[in-house]
Structures are given as C-alpha cells and as structure tokens.
N, C-alpha and C positions, 0 to 999 in steps of 0.2 A: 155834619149831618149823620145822621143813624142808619144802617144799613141793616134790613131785618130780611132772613131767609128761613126757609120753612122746607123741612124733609119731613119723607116718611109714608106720605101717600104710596098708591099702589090699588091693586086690585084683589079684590078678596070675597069668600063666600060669606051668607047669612052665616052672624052666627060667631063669627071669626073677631079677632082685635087686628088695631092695630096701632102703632105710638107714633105721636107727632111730632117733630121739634123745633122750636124756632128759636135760631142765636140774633142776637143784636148785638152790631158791632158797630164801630166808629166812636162820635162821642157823646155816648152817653147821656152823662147826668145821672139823676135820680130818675129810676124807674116807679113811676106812680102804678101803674097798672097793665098788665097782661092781659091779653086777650086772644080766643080762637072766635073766626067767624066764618060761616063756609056761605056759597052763595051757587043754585041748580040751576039748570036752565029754566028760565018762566018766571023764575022765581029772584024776590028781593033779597039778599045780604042778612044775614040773620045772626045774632048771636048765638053761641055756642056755650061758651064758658069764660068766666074773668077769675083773674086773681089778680086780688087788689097787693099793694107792697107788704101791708101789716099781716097779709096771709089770709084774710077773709076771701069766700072764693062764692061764686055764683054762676047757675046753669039753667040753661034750657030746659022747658019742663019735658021738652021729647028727648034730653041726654040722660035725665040724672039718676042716678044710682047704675050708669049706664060707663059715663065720662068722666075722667079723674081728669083736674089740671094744676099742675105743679112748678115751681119754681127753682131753678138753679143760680144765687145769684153770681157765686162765682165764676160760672164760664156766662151769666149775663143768657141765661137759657128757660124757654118754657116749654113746657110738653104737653101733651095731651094724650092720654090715655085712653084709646076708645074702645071698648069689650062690646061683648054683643051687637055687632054692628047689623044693620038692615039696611036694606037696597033703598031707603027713604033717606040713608045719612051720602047717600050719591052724592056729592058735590066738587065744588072748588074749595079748599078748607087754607083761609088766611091768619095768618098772624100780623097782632095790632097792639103794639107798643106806644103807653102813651110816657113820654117823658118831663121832667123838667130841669130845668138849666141853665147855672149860671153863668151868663153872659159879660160881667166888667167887675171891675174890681170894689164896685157900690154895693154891688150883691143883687142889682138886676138878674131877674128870671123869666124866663121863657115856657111855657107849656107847647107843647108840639105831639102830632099824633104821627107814630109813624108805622106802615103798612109792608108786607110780605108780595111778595108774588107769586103767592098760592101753590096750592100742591093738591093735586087730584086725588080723590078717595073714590075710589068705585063697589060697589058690592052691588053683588050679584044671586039670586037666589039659588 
C-alpha cells in the first residue's frame, strides 16, 4: 500500500502564499500522476492541479497563473505552490497519487489511486 500525507496548510491573509507538500511512501511503483484537490464546505471535491509523470501539468481555471505544481521524484514528493491566495481558495487541500504496479513475476500491473488526509488552507481577508 501507498501512504500519502500532505503539510503545509495553515492560515493566512488575502494576498499571502503558501507551499504544499505531499510525500508518498510505502510501495510505490510508477507514479502516473499527481494531483492537488481541495474540497469547502457545501461544496464538491474539485480539482486544483495535476502533473502528469512526463511533466505536462494542468489547472483550475480559478488557480492558474495563480498555482504552481511540481514534482520531486526523488524523495517521491509533490508541491504546490499557491501565491495570491483568496479567502475563495478556503478549503480542505488533498493530495492524490495515482500509481501503477507491478504485482508477479508475469509483469501483471495494477493501477490504484491513492489519497492524503488533507491539510486545511484558510485565508482570511
């Protein structure tokens, strides 16, 4: 299993940054794709930002030029970047690792999507 945790949250004025990070550990595999998603009260689960393995990256059209999100693969790490934050980016902010993974000596694989336990973002005007 894959273990994915998420820092970096906090509370912060209009205006303000702040960096996210989320390690995934355990086993691995090939990391197909990274993701932030944050999720408000009322409100449904939303993407944020992805970055795909080969490095193509895509965002929310209420982050971008806003949100950077990057990849470490050596410590197996993603961040997120967020500048100009607004009391609108209030949320729960999840990391979402999707993997794949060989499983037997055939070369059977596995796709699996695995999830953070979120990290609060607050801003405040």
């Amino acid at each position: 299993q894959v273990q994915v945790a998420e820092s970096g949250g906090g509370r912060i004025q209009s205006g303000g940054s702040l960096r996210l990070s989320c390690v995934a550990s355990g086993r691995i595999g090939e990391i197909t794709t990274r993701g932030w998603y944050r999720q408000s009260p009322g409100k449904q689960r939303e993407m944020v930002a992805l970055i795909q393995s080969g490095g193509a990256k895509n965002y929310a059209d209420s982050v971008k030029g806003r949100f950077t999100i990057a990849q470490d693969g050596s410590k197996n790490t993603a961040t997120l970047q967020m500048n100009n934050l607004r009391p609108e980016d209030t949320a729960i902010y999840y990391c979402h690792v999707h993997t794949v993974f060989v499983i037997n000596v055939e070369g059977a694989k596995v796709e699996r999507d695995h999830w953070g336990q979120g990290t609060q973002v607050t801003v405040f005007s």
